[in-house]
C-alpha positions, 0 to 999 in steps of 0.5 A: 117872366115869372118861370125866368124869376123862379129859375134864378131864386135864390141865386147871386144874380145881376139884374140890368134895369132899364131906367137905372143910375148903375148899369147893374145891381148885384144881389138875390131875388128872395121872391116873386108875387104879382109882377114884383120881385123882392131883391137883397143887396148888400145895402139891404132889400128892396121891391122891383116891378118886373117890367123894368128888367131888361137882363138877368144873369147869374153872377159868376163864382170865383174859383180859387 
């Protein structure tokens, strides 16, 4: 996992989690230690274990 994490560090990313009120967060994972991810959103940052990750993409860019 943390070779999948470090891949998409500091990347707009989408994170699908398994107990979730919202099918996905959109943000970037800011760093990784010990099984936890640290994640920034636009609502501010917050700590996710990695266990309950069941997908991570990156978020597509818009081109204009």
């Amino acid at each position: 996992m943390e070779e999948i994490i470090k891949k998409f560090m500091n990347k707009p990313v989408i994170l699908t989690l398994i107990e979730s009120d919202t099918l996905s967060n959109e943000g970037e994972i800011t760093s990784y230690s010990d099984g936890w991810i640290t994640f920034s959103t636009k609502t501010g940052e917050q700590a996710i274990n990695c266990d309950y990750i069941v997908k991570v993409r990156e978020k597509p860019i818009k081109k204009k």
